[in-house]
N, C-alpha and C positions, 0 to 999 in steps of 0.2 A: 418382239425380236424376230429377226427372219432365221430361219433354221437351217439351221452348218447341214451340210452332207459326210458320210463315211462310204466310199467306195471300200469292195472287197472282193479279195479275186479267190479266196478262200473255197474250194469245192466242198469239203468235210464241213460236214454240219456244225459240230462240236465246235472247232476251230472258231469257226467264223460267228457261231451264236456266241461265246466266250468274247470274241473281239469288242465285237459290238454290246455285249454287257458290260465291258470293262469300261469301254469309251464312256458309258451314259455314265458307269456310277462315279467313274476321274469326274468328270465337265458336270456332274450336277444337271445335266439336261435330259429333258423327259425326251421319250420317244416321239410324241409331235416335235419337238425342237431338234431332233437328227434324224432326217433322211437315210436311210441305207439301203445302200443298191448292191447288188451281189454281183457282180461283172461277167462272173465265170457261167453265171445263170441264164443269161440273156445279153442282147445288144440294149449298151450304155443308151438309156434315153438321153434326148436332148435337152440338156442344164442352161435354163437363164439364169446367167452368174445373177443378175440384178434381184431377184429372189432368193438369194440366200446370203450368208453370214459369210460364212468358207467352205473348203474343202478339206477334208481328212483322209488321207489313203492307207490303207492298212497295208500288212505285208502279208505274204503268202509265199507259196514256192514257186513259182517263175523264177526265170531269172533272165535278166536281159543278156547274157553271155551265152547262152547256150547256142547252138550252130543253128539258123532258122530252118534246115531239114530236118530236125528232130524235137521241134517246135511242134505242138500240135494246133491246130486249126484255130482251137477256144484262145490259145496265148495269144495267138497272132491279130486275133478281133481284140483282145484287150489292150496290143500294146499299139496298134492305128487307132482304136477312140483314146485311149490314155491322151497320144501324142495330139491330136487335133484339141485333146481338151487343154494340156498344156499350153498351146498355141496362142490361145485367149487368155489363161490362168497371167502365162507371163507377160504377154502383152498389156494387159491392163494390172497388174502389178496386185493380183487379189487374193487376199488370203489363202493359202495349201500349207498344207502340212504331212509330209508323207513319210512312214513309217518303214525301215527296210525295202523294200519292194521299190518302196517310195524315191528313196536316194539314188537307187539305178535308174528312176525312169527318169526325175526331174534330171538326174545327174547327166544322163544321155542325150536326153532333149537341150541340154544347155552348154554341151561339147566336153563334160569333161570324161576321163578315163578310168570306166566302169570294168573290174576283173579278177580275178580268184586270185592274187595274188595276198590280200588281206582277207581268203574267209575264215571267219571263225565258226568253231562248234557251239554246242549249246551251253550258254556258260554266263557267270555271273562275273563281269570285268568293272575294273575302276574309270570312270569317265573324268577327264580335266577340261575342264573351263578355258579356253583363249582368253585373252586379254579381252578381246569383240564378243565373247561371249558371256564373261562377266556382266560388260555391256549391256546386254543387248534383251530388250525387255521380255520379249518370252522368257527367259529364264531367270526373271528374277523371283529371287528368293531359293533359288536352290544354291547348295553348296559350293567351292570351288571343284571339289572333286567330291563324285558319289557313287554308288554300287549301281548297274542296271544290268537289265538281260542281252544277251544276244545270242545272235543264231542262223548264221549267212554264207551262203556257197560265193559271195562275190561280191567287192566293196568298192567303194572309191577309191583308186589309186591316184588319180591327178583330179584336183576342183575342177572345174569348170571355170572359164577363164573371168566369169563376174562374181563366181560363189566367196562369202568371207565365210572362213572358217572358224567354228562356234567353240566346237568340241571334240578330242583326239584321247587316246587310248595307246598304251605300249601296246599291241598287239597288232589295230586297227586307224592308223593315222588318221584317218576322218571320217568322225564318226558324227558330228555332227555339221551341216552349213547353211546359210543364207544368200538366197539370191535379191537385189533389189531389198525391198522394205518390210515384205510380206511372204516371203515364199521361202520355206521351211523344209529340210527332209532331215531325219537322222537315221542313222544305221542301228544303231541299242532301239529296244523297243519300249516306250513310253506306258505305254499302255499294261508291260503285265508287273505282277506282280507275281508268289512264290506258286500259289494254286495254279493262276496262268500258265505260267511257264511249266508244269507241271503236267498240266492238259497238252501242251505243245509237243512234249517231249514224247507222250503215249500216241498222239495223234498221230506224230509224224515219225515215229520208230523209223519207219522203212523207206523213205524220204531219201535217205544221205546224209544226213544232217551229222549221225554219228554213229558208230557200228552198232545196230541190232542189239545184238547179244550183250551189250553197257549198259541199256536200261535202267536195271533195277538200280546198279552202283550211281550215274548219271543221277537219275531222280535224289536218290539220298544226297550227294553232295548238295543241289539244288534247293533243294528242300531246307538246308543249313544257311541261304543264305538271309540278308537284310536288306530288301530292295523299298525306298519309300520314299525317296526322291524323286523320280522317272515322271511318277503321273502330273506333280505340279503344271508338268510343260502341256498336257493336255488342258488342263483347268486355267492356265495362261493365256491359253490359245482363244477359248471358247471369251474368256471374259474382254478381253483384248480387242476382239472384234465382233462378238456379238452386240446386234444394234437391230 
């Protein structure tokens, strides 16, 4: 099998070692079988799509909204190789799947309207299935509606004018879509689970994500919830198109 990639734009250690543990043990794939590049670490080497499976993009704190004067330097290298790798991704119609992070970029690069007017804090929300997303084989075997994480300063407010929309949320209208046949982002995060999001919350205390001083109350609610649906989509993805 050629082996998937996980980009990650994650600076904190914690964060980003957490990500990429959680990816292996969802996908059932060892470390030789996922690549992981740290973005924020260095300039994105050059990816022969033809060597690998897919793509996987984690999320982090960027956000493609912020004003680019208050961008700093590291964002701005991640979101010109992001887009140049998009460029090929869409073009040749091949496997990604982007997590948060992932829905701004794919979502910007493909013209729809990316904006704080759907962010949510950090919270355990109900996700519903579209009719196209019942459909639609990444997700099958998951529920019509199920419990996942989120945790986003800025969401998709308009698709993208090819995006079919998978998955929506009373809070956050699109929370999940597809472009073409292969290309994936959603807004809930796939990947955690209650510990995850757990680490997420201590990580990023001071982030914005939700006031400071909530913490401890924050974690407790959290802590309460039932999230075991999310990762299927990771183990979809990997089985789908690993070859």
């Amino acid at each position: 099998m050629k082996p998937f990639v996980l980009l990650s734009s994650r600076a904190e250690d914690l964060a980003a070692e957490s990500e990429y543990a959680a990816v292996l043990a969802l996908t059932g794939l060892g470390p030789g079988d996922l690549r992981w590049i740290r973005l924020e670490a260095a300039p994105m080497p050059r990816l022969d799509l033809d060597r690998y499976s897919g793509i996987l993009l984690g999320g982090g704190p960027f956000t493609t909204t912020d004003p680019p004067e208050s961008k700093p330097q590291v964002q701005h290298r991640v979101e010109a190789e992001l887009g140049t790798l998009l460029d090929e991704v869409t073009a040749r119609d091949f496997p990604f799947l982007g997590a948060c992070y992932g829905i701004g970029t794919l979502g910007v690069h493909q013209g729809g309207v990316i904006d704080r007017t759907y962010a949510e804090p950090l919270s355990c929300v109900t996700i519903t299935l579209t009719p196209d997303g019942l459909a639609d084989p990444l997700l099958a075997g998951l529920p019509a509606e199920f419990a996942a994480f989120t945790g986003h300063k800025e969401a998709c407010r308009s698709l993208p004018p090819a995006a079919v929309l998978l998955a929506t949320s009373p809070g956050c209208p699109v929370q999940m879509f597809r472009i073409r046949e292969n290309l994936y982002a959603t807004q809930f995060h796939p990947e955690l689970d209650v510990p995850g999001i757990l680490t997420r919350a201590r990580v990023y205390q001071h982030a914005g994500y939700f006031p400071p001083d909530e913490l401890d109350g924050l974690t407790a609610t959290l802590a309460q919830a039932v999230v075991t649906a999310p990762g299927r989509i990771l183990a979809n993805f990997t089985a789908r198109y690993g070859s």
